[in-house]
C-alpha positions as CSV (number, residue, x, y, z in Angstrom):
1,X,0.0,0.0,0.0
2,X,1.2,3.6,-1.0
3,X,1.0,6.2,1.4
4,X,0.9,9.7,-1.2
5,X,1.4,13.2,-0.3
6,X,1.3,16.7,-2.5
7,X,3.8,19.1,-1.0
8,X,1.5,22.0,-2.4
9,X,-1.0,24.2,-1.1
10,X,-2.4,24.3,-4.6
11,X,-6.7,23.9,-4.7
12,X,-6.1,23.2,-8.5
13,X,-3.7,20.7,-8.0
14,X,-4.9,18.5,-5.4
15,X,-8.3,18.9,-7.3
16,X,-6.7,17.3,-10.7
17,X,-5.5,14.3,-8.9
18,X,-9.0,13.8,-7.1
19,X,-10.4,13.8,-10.2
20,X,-7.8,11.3,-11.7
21,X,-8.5,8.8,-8.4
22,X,-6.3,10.0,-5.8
23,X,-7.3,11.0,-2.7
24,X,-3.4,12.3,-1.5
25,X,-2.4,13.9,2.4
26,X,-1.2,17.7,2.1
27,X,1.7,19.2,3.7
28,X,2.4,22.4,2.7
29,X,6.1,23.4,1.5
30,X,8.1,26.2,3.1
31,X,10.4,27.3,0.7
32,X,11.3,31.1,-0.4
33,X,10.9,30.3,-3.9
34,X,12.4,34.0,-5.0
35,X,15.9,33.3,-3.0
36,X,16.2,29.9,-3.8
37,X,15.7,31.0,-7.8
38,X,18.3,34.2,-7.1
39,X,20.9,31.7,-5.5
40,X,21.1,30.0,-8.7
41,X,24.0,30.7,-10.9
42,X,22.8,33.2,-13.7
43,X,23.3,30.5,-16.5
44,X,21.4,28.1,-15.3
45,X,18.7,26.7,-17.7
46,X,15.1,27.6,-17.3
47,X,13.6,23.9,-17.4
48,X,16.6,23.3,-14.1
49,X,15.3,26.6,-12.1
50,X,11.5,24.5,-12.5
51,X,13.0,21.2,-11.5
52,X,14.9,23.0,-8.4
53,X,12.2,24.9,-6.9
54,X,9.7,21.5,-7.0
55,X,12.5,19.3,-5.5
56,X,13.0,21.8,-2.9
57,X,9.4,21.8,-2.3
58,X,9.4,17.6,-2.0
59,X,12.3,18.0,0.3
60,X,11.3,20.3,2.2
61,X,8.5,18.4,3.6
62,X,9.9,14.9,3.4
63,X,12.8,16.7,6.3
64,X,10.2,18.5,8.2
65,X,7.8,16.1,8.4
66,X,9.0,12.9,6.8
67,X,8.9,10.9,10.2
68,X,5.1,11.9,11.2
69,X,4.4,11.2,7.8
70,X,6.1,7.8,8.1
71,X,4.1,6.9,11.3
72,X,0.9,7.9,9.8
73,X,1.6,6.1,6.6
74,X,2.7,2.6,8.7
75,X,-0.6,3.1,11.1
76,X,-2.4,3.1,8.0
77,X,-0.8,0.1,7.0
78,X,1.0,1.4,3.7
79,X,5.1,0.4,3.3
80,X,5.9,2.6,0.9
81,X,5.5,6.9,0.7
82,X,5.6,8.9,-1.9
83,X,5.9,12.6,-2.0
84,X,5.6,15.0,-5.2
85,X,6.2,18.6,-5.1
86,X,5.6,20.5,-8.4
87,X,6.3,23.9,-9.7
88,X,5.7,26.0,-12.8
89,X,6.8,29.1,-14.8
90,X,5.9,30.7,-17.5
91,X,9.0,31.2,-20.2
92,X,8.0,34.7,-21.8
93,X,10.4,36.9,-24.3
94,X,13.3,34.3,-22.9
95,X,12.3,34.9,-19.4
96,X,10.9,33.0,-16.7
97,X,7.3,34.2,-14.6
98,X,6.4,33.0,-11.5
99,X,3.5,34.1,-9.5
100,X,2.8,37.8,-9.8
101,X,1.4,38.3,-6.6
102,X,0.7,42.0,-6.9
103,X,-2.3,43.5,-9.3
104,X,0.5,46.1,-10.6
105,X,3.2,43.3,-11.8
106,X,0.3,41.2,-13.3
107,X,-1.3,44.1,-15.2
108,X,2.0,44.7,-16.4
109,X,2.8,41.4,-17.3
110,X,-0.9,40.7,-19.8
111,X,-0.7,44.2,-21.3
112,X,2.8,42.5,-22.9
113,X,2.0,39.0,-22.9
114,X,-1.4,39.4,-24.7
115,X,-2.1,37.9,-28.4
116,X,0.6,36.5,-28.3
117,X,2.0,33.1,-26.4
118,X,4.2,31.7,-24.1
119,X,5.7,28.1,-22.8
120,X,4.7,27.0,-19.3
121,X,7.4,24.9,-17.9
122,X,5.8,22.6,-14.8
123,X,8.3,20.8,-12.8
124,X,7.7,17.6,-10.9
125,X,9.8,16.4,-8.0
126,X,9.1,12.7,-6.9
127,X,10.5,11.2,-3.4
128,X,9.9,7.1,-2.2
129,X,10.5,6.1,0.8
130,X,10.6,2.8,1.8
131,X,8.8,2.0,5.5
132,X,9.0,-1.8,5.7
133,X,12.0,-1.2,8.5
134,X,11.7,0.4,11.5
135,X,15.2,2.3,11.4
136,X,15.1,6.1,9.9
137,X,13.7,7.2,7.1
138,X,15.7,6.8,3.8
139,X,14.8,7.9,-0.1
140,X,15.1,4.8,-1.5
141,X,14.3,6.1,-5.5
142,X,13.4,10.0,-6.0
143,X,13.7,11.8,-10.0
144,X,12.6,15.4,-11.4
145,X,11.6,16.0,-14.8
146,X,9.7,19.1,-16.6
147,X,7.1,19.1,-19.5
148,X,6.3,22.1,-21.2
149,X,3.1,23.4,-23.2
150,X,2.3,26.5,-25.6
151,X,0.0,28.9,-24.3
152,X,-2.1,31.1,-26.6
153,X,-3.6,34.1,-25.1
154,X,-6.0,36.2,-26.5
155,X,-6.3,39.7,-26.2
156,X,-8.8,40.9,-23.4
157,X,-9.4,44.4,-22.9
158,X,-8.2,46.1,-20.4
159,X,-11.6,46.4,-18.2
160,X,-11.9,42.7,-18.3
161,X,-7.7,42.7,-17.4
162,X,-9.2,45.3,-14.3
163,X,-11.9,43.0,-13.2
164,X,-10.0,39.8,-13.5
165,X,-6.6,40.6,-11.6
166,X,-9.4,42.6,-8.7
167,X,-11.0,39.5,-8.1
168,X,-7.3,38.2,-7.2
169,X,-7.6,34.8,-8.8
170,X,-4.4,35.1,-11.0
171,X,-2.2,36.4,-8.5
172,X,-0.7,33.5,-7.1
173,X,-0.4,31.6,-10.0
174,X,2.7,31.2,-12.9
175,X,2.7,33.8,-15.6
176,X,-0.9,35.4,-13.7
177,X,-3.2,33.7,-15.2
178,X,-5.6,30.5,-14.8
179,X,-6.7,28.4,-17.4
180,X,-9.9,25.9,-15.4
181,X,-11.4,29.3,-14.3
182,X,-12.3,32.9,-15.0
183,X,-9.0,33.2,-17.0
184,X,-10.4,30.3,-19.6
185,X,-11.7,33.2,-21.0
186,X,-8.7,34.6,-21.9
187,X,-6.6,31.9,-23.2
188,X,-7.4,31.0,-26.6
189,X,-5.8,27.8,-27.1
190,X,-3.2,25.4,-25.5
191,X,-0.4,23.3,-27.9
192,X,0.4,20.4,-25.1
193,X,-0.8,18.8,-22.0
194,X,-4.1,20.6,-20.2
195,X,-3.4,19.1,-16.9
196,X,0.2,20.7,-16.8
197,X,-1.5,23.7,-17.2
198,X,-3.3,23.9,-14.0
199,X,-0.8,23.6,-12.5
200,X,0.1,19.0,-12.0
201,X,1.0,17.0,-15.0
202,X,-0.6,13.6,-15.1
203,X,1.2,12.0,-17.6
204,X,4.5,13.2,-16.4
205,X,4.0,12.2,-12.8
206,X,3.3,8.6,-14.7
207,X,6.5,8.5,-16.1
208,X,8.4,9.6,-12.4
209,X,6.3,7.0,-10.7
210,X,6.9,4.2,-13.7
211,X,10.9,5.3,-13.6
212,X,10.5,4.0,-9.5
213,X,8.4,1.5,-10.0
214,X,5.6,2.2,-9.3
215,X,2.0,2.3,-11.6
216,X,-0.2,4.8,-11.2
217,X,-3.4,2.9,-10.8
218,X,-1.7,2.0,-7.2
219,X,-2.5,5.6,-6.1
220,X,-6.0,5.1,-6.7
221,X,-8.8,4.8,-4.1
222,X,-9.5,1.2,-3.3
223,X,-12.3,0.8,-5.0
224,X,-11.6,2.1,-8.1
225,X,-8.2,-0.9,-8.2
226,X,-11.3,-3.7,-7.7
């Protein structure tokens, strides 16, 4: 039995994977995503600042809370737990978006980013832990990998830009916008996966689980594996 956590405080994502069968615990990652991206070297390429920021998300809760977890996981009766942390950025004019966070920056960012498109990097971090001993917890397989996807925006005026960035639903996501939501208006088409979008890539967290092992229908609620 598989014991899986999200280490995101993402709504969108822990809704994707409830809607793919998963039912996962959520610990929330404390990470200063801005210094850890500045404390990079200047050169580094944009798909390794994605994959950085999620495994430092994945590791940040497996060594804060990696031993509760364990004990929750082994009361439950599951030997193995997998954590996933995930990040994404949007790669605009040769540079990389994160979350706007302020109405200013994301105005500023759709008045030059509309009609035209960008490529949303999402970054997946994927830790196992083994829990059939009773000694300390050890990785026993982890990976990172990145998918990316086109985004097409349209062109929205700027009352609806007004009224959409007010309501404050863009503002802590990558590149300020939502696709599942009141931004869907706004995006006029995607070349790539949808899932990655909001914000959790389904079929590349199948390929990190597959590379340790592991199938995907095992993270499913019991009695959709009958």
């Amino acid at each position: 039995m598989i014991t899986f956590v999200l280490a995101s405080a993402s709504p969108s994502r822990l809704r994707i994977l409830q809607q793919a069968g998963v039912d996962p615990l959520i610990r929330h990652p404390q990470v200063d995503e801005d210094a850890l991206q500045a404390a990079l070297p200047a050169a580094t390429p944009h798909v390794r600042v994605v994959e950085e920021l999620a495994r430092a998300k994945a590791e940040d809760v497996l060594g804060r809370e990696g031993e509760s977890l364990a004990a929750e996981a082994r009361t439950a009766g599951a030997d193995t737990l997998v954590v996933v942390g995930c990040d994404s950025m949007l790669l605009v004019d040769g540079r990389l978006e994160g979350k706007p966070h302020t109405y200013e920056r994301a105005m500023e960012r759709w008045r030059k980013m509309r009609g035209r498109h960008g490529v949303l990097i999402t970054g997946h971090a994927l830790m196992v832990a083994d829990l059939t001993g009773d000694g300390p917890l050890v990785v026993s397989s982890s990976g990172t990998d990145t998918s990316d996807t086109t985004v097409h925006f349209g062109a929205p005026s700027d009352a609806d830009l007004d009224v959409y960035l007010r309501t404050g639903e863009p503002l802590e996501c990558a590149g300020a916008f939502t696709i599942e939501s009141l931004g869907g208006w706004f995006i006029d088409r995607i070349d790539g996966d949808p899932s990655s979008v909001i914000g959790l890539s389904l079929p590349l967290l199948r390929r990190l689980l597959e590379a340790a092992g592991i199938h995907a229908h095992q993270l499913w609620r019991p009695e959709l594996r009958t």
